[in-house]
DSSP file (Angstrom, degrees, kcal/mol; ACC not computed):
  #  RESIDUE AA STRUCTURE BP1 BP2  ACC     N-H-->O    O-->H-N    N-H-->O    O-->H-N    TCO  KAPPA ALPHA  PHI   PSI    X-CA   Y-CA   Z-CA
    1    1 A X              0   0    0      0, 0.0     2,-0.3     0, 0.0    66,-0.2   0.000 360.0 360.0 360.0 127.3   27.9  -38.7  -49.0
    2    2 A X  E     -A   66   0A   0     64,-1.3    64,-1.3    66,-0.0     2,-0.2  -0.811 360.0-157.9-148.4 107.8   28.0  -35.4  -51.3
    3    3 A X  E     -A   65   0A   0     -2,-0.3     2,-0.6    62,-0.3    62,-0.2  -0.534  17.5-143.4 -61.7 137.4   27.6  -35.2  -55.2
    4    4 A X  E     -A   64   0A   0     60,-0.8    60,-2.7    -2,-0.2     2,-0.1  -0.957   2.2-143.3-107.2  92.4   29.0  -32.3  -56.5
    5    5 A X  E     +A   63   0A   0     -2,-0.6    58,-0.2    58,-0.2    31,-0.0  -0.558  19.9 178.4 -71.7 154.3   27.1  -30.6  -59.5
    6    6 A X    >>  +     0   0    0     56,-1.8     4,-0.7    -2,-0.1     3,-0.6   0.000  35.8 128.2-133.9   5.2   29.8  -29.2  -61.7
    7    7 A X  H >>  +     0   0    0     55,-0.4     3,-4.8    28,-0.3     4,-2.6   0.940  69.8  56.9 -58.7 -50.5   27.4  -27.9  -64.4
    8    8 A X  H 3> S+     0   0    0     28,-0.4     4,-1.3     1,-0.3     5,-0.4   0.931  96.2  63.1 -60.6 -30.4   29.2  -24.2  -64.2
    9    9 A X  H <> S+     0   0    0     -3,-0.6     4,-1.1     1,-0.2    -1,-0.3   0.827 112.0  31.6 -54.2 -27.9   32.1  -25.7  -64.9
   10   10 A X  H <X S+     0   0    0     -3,-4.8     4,-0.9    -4,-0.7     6,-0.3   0.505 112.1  64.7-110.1   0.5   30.7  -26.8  -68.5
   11   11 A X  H >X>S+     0   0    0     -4,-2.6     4,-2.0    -5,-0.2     5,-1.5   0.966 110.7  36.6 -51.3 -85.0   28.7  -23.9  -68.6
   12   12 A X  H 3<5S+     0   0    0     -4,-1.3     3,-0.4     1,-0.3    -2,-0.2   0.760 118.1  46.6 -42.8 -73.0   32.0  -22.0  -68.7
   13   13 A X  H 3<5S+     0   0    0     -4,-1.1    -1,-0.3     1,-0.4    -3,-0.1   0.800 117.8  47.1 -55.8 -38.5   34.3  -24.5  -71.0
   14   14 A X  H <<5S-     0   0    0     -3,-1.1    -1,-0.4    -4,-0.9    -2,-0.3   0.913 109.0-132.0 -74.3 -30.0   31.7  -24.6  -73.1
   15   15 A X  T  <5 +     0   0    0     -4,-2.0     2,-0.4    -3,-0.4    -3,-0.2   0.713  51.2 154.8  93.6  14.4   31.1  -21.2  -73.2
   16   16 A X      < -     0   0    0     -5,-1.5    -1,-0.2    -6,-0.3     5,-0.1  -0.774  36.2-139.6 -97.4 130.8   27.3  -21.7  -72.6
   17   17 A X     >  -     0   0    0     -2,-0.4     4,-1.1     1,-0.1     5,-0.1  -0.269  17.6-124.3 -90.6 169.0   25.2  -19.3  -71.1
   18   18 A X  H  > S+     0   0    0      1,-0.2     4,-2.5     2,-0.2     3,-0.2   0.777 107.1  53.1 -35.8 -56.5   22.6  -20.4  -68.8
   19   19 A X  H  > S+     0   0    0      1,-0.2     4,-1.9     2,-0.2    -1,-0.2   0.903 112.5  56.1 -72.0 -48.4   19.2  -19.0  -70.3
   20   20 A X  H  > S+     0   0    0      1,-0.2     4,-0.9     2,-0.2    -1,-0.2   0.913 107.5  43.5 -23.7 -60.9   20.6  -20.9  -73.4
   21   21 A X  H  X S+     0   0    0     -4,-1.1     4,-2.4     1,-0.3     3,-0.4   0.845 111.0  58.5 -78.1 -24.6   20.9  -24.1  -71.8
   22   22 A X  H  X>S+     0   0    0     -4,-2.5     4,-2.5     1,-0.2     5,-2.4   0.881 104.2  44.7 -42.6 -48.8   17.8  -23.6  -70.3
   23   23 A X  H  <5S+     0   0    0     -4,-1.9    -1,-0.2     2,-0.2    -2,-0.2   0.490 108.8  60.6 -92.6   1.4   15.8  -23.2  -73.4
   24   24 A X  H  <5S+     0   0    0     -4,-0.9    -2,-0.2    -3,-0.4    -1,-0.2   0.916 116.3  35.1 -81.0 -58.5   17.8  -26.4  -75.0
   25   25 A X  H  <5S-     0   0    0     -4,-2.4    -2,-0.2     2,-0.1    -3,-0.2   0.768 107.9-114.2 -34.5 -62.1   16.4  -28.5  -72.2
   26   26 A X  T  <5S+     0   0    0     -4,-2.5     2,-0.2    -5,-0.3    -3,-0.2   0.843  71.8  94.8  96.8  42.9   13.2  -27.4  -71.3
   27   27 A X  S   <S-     0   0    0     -5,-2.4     5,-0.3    -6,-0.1    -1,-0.2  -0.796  74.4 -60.7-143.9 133.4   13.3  -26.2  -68.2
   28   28 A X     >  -     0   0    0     -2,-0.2     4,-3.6     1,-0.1     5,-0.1   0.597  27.5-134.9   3.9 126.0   13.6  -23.0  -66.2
   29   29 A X  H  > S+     0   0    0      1,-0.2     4,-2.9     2,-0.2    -1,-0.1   0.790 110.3  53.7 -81.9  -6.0   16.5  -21.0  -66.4
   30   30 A X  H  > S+     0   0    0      2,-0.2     4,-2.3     1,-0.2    -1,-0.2   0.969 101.2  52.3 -66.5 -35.5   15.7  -21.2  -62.2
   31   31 A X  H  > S+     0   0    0      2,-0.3     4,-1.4     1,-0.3    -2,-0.2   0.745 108.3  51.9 -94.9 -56.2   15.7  -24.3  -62.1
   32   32 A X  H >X S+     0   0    0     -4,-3.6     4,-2.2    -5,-0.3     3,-0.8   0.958 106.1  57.5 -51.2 -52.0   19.3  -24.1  -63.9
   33   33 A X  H 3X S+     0   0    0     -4,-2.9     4,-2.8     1,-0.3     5,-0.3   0.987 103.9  49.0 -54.1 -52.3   20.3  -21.9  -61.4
   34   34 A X  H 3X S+     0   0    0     -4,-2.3     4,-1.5     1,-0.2    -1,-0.3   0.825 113.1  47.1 -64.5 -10.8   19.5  -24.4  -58.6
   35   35 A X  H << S+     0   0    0     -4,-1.4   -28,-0.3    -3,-0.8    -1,-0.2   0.910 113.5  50.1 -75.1 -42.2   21.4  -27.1  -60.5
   36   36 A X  H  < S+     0   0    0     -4,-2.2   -28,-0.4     1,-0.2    -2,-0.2   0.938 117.0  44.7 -22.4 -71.1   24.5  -24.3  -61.1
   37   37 A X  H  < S-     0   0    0     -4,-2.8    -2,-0.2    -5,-0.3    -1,-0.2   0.716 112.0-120.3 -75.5 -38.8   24.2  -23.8  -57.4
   38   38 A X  S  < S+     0   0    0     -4,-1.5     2,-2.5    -5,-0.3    -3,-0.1   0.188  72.0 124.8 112.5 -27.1   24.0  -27.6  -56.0
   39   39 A X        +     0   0    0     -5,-0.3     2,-0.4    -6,-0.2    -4,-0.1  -0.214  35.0 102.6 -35.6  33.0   20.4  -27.1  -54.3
   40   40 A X        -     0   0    0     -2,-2.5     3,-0.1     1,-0.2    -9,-0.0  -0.936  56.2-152.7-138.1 166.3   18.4  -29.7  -55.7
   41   41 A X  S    S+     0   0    0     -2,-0.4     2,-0.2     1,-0.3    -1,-0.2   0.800  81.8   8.9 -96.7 -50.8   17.4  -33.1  -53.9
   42   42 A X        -     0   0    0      2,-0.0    -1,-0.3     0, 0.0     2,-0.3  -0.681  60.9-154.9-135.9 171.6   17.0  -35.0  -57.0
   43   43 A X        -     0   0    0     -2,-0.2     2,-0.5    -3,-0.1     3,-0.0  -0.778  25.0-122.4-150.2 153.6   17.5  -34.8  -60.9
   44   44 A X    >   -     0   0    0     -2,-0.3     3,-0.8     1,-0.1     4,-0.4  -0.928  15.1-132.5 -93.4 118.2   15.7  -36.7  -63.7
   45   45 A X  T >> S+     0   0    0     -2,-0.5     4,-1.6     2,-0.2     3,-0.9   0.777 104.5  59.0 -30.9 -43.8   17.8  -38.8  -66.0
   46   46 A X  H 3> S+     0   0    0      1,-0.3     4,-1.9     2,-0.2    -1,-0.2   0.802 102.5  46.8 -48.3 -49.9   15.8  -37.2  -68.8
   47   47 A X  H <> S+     0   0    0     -3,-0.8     4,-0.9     2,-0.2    -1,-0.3   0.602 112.7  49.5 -95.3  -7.2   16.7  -34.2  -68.1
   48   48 A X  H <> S+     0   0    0     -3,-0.9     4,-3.8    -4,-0.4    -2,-0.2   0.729 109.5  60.9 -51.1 -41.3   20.8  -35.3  -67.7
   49   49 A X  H  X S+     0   0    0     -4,-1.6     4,-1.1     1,-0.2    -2,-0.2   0.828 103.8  38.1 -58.3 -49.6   20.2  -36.6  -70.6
   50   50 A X  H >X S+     0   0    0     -4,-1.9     4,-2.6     2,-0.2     3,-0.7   0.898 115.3  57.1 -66.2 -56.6   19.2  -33.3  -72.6
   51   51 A X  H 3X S+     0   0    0     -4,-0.9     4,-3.0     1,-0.2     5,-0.3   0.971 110.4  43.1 -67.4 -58.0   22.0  -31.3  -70.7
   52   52 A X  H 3<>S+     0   0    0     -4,-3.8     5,-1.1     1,-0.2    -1,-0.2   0.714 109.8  52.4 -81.3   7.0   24.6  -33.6  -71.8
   53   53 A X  H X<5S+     0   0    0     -4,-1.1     3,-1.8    -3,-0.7    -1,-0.2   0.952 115.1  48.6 -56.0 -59.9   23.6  -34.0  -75.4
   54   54 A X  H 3<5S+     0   0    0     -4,-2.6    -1,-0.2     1,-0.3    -2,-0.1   0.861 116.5  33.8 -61.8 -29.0   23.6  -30.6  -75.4
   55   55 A X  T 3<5S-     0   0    0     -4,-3.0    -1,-0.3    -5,-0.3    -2,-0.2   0.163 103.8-130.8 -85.3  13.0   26.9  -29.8  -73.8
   56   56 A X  T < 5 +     0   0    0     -3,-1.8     2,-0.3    -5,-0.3    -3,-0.2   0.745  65.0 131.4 -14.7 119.1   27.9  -33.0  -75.6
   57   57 A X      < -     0   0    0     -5,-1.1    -1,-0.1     1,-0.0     2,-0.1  -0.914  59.2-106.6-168.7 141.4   29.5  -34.1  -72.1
   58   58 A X        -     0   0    0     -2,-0.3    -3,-0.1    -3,-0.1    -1,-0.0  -0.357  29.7-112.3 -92.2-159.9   29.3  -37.1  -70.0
   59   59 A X  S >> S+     0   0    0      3,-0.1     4,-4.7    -2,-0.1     3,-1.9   0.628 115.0  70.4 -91.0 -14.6   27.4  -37.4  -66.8
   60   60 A X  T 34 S+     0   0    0      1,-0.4    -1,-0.0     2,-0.2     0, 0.0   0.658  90.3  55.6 -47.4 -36.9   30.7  -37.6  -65.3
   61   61 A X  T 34 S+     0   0    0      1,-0.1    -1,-0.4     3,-0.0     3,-0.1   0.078 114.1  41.1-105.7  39.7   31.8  -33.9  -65.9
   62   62 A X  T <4 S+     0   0    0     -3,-1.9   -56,-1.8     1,-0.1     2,-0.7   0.263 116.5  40.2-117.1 -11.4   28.8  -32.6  -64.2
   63   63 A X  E  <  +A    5   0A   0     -4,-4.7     2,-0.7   -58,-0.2   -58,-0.2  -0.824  62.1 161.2-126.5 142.7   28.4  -34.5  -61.6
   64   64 A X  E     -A    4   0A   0    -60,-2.7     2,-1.1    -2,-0.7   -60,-0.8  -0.794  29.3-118.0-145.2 163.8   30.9  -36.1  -59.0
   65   65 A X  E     -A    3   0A   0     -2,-0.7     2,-0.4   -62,-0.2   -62,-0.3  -0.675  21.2-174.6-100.7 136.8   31.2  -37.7  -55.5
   66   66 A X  E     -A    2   0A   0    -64,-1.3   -64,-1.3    -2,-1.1     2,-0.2  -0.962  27.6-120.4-114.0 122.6   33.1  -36.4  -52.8
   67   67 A X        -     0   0    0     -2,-0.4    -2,-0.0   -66,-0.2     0, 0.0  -0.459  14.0-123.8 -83.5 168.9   33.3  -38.1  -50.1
   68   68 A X     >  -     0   0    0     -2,-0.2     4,-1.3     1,-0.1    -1,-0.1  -0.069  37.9-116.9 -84.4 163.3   32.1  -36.8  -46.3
   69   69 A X  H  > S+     0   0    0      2,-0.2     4,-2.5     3,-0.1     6,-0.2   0.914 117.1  64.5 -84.0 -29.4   35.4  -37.1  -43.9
   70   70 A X  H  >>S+     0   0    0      2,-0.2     5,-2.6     1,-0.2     6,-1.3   0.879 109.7  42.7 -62.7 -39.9   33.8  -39.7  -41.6
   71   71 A X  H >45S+     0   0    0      2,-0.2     3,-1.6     1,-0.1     5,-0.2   0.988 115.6  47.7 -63.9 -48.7   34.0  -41.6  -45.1
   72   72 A X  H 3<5S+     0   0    0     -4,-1.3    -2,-0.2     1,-0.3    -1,-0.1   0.878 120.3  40.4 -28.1 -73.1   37.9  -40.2  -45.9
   73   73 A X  H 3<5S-     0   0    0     -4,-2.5    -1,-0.3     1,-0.1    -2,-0.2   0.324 107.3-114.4 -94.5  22.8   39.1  -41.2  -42.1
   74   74 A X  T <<5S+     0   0    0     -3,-1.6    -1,-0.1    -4,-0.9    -3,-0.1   0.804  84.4 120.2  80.2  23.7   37.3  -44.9  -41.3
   75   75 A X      < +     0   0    0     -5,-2.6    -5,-0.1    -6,-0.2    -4,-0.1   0.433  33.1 130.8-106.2  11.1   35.3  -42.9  -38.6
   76   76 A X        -     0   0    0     -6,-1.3    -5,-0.0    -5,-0.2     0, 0.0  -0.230  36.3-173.6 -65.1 132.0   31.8  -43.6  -39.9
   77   77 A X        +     0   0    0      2,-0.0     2,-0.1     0, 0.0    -1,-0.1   0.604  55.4  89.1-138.4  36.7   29.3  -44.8  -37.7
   78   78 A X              0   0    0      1,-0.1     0, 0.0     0, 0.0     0, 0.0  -0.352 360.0 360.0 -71.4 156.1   26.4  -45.5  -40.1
   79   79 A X              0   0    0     -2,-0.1    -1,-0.1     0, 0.0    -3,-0.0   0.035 360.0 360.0 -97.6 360.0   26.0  -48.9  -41.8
């Protein structure tokens, strides 16, 4: 399974810079970089919540699932 953060992509369209979104949030403009980047284990609703108010956004455009290939070709052999 792999979610795909997409936040630069509504960084961009919106045409909002990081250190911005940062300080709308409340959190580290590192901490934005690892979300940019795709590095983070886990996310807070809260803090989805703040990004896409602010980006006014679903959760939908920043994050999405991609599936693995094992899922793509019927060769998984997890349950």
């Amino acid at each position: 399974m792999a979610i795909v953060v997409r936040l630069d992509v509504m960084l961009a369209q919106r045409k909002v810079r990081s250190k911005d979104l940062a300080e709308a949030v409340g959190i580290t403009e590192s901490n934005i970089s690892l979300l940019r980047s795709g590095r983070v284990r886990a996310m807070r609703f809260s803090t989805l919540d703040a990004i896409c108010k602010h980006l006014s956004c679903q959760p939908g455009d920043i994050l999405e699932y991609v599936p693995d290939d094992d899922v793509e070709t019927g060769n998984s052999d997890g349950i």
